[in-house]
N, C-alpha and C positions, 0 to 999 in steps of 0.2 A: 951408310950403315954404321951403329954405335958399335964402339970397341969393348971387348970383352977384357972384363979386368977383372981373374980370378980372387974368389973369394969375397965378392962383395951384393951376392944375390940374396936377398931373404928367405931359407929354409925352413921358418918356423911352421909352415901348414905342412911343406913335405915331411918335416919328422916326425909331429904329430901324427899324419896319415903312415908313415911308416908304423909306429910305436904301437896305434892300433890294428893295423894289420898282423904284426908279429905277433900281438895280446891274441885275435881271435885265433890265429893258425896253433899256437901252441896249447890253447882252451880245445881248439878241436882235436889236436892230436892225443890227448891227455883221453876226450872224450869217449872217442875212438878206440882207444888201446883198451878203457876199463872193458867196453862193451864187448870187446875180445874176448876179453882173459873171463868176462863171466858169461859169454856162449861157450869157451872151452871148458868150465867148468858144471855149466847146466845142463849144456843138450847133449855131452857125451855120454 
């Protein structure tokens, strides 16, 4: 078994795949909230 020697793994796909995951969660909650705030103000 190869020894673990922190800090020398290649992250570049994992942070990319982070960076867009965070883009879409925060695109959706933005989404989200508008649709909110203009059902509170249409259908009441």
């Amino acid at each position: 078994m190869a020894e673990h020697k922190h800090g020398e793994m290649d992250i570049d796909v994992q942070e990319k795949t982070f960076d867009g995951f965070m883009r879409f969660t925060t695109r959706s909650v933005i989404v989200i909230l508008a649709i909110i705030v203009l059902m509170a103000i249409f259908i009441t």
